[in-house]
C-alpha positions in Angstrom: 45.7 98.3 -8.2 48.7 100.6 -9.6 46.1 102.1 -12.0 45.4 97.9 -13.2 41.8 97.0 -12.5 42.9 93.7 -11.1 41.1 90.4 -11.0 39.2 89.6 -7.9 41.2 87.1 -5.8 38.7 83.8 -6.4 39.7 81.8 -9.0 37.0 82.3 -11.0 37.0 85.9 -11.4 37.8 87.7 -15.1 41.2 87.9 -14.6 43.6 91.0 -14.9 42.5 94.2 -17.0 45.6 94.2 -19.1 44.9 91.3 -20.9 45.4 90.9 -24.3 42.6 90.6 -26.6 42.9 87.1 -28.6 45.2 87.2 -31.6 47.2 90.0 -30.3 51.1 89.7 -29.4 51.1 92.5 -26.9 49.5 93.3 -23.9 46.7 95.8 -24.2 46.4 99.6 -22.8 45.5 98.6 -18.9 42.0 99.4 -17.8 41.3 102.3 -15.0 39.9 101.1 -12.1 37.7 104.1 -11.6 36.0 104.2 -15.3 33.7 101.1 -13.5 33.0 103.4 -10.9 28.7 103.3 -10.1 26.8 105.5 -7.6 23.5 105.7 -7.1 21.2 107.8 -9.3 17.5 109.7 -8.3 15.7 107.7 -5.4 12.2 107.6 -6.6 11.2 105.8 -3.2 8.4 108.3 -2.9 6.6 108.2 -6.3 6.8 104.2 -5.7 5.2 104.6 -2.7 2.5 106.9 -3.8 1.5 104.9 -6.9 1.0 102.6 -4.2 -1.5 104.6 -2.6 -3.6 104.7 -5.6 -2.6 101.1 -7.5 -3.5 97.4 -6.6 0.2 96.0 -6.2 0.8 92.3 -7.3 3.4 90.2 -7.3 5.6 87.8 -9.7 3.7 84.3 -8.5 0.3 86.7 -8.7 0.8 88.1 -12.6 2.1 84.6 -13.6 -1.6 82.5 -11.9 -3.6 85.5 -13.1 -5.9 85.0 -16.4 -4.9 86.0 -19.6 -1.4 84.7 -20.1 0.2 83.9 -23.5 1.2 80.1 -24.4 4.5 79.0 -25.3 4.0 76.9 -28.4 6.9 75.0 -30.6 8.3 74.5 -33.6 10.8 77.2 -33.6 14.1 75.8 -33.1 14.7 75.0 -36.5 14.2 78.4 -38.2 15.7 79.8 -35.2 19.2 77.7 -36.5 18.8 76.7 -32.2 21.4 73.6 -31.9 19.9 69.9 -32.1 19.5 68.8 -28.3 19.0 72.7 -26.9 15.8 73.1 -24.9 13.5 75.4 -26.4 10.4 77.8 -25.6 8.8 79.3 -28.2 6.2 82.3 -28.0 3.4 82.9 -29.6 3.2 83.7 -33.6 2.6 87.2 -32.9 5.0 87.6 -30.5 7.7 85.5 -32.7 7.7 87.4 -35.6 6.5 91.1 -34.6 9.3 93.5 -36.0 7.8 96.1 -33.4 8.9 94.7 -30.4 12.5 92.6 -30.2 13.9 90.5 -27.1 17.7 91.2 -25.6 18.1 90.2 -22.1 17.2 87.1 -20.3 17.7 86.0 -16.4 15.9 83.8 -14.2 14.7 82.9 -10.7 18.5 81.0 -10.8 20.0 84.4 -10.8 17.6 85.8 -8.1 17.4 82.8 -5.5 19.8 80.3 -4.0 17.0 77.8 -3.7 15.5 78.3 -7.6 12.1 79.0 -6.8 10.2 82.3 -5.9 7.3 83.2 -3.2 4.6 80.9 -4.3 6.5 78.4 -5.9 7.4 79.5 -9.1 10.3 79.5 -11.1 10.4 82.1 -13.9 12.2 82.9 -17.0 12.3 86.7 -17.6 13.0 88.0 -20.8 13.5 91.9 -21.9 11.8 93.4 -25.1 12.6 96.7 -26.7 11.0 98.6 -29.4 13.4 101.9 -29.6 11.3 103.4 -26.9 9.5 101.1 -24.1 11.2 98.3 -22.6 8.3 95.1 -21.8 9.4 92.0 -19.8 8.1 89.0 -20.2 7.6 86.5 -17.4 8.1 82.9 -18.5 6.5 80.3 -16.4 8.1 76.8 -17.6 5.8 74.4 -15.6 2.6 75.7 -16.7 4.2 76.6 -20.0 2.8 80.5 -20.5 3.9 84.0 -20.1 2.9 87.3 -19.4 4.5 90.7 -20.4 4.9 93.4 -18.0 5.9 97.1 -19.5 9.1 98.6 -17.3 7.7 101.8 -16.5 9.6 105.3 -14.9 7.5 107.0 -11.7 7.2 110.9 -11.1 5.7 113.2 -9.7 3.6 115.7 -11.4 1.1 118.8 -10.3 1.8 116.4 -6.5 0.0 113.5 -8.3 2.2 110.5 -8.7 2.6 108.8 -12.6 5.0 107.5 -14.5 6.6 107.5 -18.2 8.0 104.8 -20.6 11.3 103.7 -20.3 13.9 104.8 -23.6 16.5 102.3 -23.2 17.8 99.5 -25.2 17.3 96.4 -22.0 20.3 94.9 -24.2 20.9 93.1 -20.7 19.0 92.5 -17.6 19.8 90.4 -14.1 18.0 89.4 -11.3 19.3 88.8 -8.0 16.9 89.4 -4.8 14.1 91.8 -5.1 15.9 93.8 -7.5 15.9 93.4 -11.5 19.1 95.6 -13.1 18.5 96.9 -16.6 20.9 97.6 -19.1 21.1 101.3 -20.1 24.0 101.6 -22.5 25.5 105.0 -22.1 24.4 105.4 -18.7 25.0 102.5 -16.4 22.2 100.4 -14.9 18.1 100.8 -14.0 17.0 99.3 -11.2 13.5 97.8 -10.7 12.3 95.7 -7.6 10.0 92.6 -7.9 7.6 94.1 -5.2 6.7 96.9 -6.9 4.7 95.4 -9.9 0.8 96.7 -10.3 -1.6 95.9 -11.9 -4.2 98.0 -13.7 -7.3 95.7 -13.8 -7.3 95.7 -10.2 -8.9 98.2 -7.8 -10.5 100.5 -10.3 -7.8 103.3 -10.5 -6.3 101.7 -13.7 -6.8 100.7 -16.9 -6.0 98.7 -20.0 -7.3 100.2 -22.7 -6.0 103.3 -24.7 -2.7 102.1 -26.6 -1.6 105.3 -26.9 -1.7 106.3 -23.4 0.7 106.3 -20.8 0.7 107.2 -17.0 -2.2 109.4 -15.8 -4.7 110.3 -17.8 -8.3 112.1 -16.2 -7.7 110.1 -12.8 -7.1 106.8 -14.5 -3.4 105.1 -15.1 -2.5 103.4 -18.3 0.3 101.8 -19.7 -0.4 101.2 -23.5 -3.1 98.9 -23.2 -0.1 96.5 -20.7 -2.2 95.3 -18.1 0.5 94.7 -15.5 3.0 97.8 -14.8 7.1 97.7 -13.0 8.1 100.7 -11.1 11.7 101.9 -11.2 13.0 102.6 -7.9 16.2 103.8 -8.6 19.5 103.8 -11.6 23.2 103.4 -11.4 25.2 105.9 -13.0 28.9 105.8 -14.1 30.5 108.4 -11.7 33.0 110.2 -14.2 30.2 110.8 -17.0 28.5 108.7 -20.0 29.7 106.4 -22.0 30.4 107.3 -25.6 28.8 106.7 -29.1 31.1 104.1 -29.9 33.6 101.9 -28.4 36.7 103.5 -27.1 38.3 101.3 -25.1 38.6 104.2 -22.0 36.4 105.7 -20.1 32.9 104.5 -18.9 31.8 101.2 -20.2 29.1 101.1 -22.9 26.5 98.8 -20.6 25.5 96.1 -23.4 24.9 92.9 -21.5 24.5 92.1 -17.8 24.6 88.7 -16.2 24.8 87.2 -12.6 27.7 85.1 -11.8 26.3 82.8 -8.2 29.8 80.5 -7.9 31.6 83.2 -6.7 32.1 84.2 -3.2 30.7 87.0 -3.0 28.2 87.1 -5.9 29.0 89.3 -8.8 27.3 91.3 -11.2 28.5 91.0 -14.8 28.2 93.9 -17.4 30.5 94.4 -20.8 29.9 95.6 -23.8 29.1 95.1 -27.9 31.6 96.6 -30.1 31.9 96.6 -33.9 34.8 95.4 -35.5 36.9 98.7 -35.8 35.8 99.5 -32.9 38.0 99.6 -29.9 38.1 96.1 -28.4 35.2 96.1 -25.7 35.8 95.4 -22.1 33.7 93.0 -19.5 34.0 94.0 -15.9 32.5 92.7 -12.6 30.8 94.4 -9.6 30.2 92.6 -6.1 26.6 92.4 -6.1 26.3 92.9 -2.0 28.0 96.0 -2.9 24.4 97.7 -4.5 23.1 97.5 -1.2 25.0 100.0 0.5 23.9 103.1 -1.4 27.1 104.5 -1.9 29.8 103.9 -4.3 30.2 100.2 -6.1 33.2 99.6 -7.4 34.2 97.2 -9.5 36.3 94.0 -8.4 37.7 92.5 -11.9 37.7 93.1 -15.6 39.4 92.3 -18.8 39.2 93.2 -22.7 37.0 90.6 -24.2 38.2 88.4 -26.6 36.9 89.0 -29.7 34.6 92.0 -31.4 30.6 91.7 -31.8 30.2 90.0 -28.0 26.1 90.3 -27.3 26.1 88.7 -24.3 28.5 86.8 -21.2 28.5 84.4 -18.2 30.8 83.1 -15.9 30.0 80.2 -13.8 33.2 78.1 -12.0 35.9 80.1 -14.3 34.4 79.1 -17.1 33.4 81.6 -19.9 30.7 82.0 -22.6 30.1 84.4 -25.1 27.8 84.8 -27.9 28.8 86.9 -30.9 26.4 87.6 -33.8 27.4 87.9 -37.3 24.8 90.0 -38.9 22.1 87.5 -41.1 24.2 84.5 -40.0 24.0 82.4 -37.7 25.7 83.4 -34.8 28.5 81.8 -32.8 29.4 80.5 -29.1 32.8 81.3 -27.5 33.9 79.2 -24.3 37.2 80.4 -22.7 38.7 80.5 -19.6 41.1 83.2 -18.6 44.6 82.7 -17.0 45.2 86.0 -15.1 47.8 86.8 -17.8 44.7 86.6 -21.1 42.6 84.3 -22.3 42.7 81.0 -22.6 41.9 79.3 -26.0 38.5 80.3 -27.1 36.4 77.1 -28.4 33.9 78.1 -30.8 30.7 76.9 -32.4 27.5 77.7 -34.4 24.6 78.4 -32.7 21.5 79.9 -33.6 20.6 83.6 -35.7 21.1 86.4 -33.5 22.5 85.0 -30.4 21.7 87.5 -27.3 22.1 88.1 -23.7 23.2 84.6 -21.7 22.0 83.6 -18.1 23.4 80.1 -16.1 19.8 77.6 -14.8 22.1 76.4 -12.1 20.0 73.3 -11.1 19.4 72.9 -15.0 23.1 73.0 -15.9 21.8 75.3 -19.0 22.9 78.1 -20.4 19.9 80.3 -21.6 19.3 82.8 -24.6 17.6 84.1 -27.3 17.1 84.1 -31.2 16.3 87.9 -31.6 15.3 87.8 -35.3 11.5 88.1 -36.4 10.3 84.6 -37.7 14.0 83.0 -36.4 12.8 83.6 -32.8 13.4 81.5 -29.7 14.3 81.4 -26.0 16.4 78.4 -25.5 19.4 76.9 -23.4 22.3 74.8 -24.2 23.4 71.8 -21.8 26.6 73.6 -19.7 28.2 71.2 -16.9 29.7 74.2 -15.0 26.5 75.8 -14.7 25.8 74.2 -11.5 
């Protein structure tokens, strides 16, 4: 490594760490292998399992058949700026233009399963919402063409009784691979949440959904801000040498933006990088192999390079091939495609797609490319066609 954070060996991994950001004549400062470094965080195994005690635990096929979902509707591609022959899902009115809540991340069953399609039969969409101090996912079931929103939620123990608190991050990424659903937390490293551990709180009488301003347990009965479906955390990933800063600096830990899942490599990698202002120190985008997080120690990282260009909200890799979306404030936003060399980046193609471009996930068997329109009133989930993704 010689103090390089090398590209892993397949062909299709980010290449080596020194290379040189887009535009530039010189090589860039080389990355530290051991900035990337994760290890494993607070097990909460035993809240989890005494919520369990007291909860009615579902699962995904079982909160997407339930009553009560949300339809998707249309009509928002074109205020959305979404690119003529995309393939688009849009929420409900309220949920398209509420300033109070705002989608980032977006992953799939693609990401979780070789085979596309979860216990039950389903195939969802998942989507991550923030609104600067709760994180809610929402559960997108294409074929029957509804959702459902689940609120991310933090287990502890308190006076011996087992509850739980919001979760304060930004979810500016999330990824889905197995059981386990990894959340961005940008200064920290990752939050980890597993599929099985979903409950919901119109079932068995312990819960309830009323009570907006209620969290956790309240008088012997759980809430969760009126959310009628709750996800436990089960564990986090923090950067071993510390957090990561304010701002951009090009060293150190990497502020954890976006996170996607990259299937056509052998093994399967995790992808994290980060959003950096221009003026900023160019961000980074690194790679971790995703059997690693099974181990419970130490996950290193396996590949990583400076990105090439400022303002990056989201990446994917599928075959070597590379796609980032950068917004540009009350523009519409643009898509970068790129491959990279092993000595930088290849030419970066670009075009305009749609107002505040976000977090990118490959629909293998689609051979899309899926984001999201962030902006209130210019909202939308949607995927480009992407021959690679396959």
């Amino acid at each position: 490594m010689a103090g390089v954070l090398a590209a892993a060996a397949s062909a299709a991994a980010p290449g080596a760490a020194h290379a040189a950001p887009a535009g530039t004549g010189a090589l860039a400062a080389p990355l530290n292998p051991r900035d990337f470094d994760l290890r494993p965080g607070t097990d909460r195994g035993g809240p989890v399992r005494a919520l369990g005690d007291r909860l009615r635990r579902t699962d995904v096929s079982g909160l997407l058949r339930a009553s009560g979902h949300a339809r998707l509707g249309g009509g928002c591609g074109k205020a959305a700026g979404v690119p003529a022959g995309s393939l688009v899902y849009c929420f409900t009115r309220s949920d398209g233009t509420t300033r109070s809540w705002v989608p980032q991340g977006v992953t799939s069953v693609s990401d979780a399963a070789a085979g596309e399609r979860w216990a039950g039969g389903v195939r969802p969409i998942v989507v991550s919402w923030h609104n600067g101090g709760r994180v809610r996912l929402t559960f997108v079931d294409p074929d029957r063409r509804t959702y459902r929103h689940v609120l991310l939620v933090e287990p502890v123990m308190r006076g011996g009784r087992p509850t739980y608190t919001d979760v304060g991050v930004h979810a500016g990424g999330i990824a889905w691979y197995g059981d386990k659903l990894y959340v961005a937390d940008t200064r920290h490293g990752l939050r980890e949440f597993d599929m099985r551990q979903i409950f919901d709180l119109a079932a068995g009488g312990a819960g309830s959904t009323g009570h907006a301003d209620r969290i956790g347990l309240h008088g012997g009965t759980y809430y969760a801000h009126g959310f009628r479906y709750v996800m436990a955390q089960t564990n986090d990933w923090e950067f071993a040498r510390g957090s990561a800063g304010a701002k951009c600096r090009g060293t150190g830990p990497l502020r954890m933006s976006w996170t996607a899942i990259d299937r056509t490599t052998r093994p399967h990698v995790l992808i994290a990088g980060e959003y950096c202002r221009t003026g900023w120190a160019r961000g980074r985008v690194v790679t971790w192999p995703l059997e690693d997080f099974a181990g419970g120690g130490t996950v290193r990282a396996d590949g990583g390079a400076r990105l090439p260009a400022d303002m990056i909200q989201g990446a994917v890799r599928t075959h070597g091939r590379w796609w980032f979306t950068q917004s540009l404030g009350s523009k519409r936003g643009r898509l970068l495609s790129t491959r990279h060399t092993g000595q930088g980046w290849a030419a970066v193609q670009r075009r305009t797609i749609s107002y505040g471009p976000e977090d990118l996930s490959c629909y293998r068997g689609r051979h899309r490319v899926f984001t999201l329109a962030e902006h209130p009133g210019r909202r939308a989930l949607w995927a480009f066609r992407a021959p690679s993704c396959s």
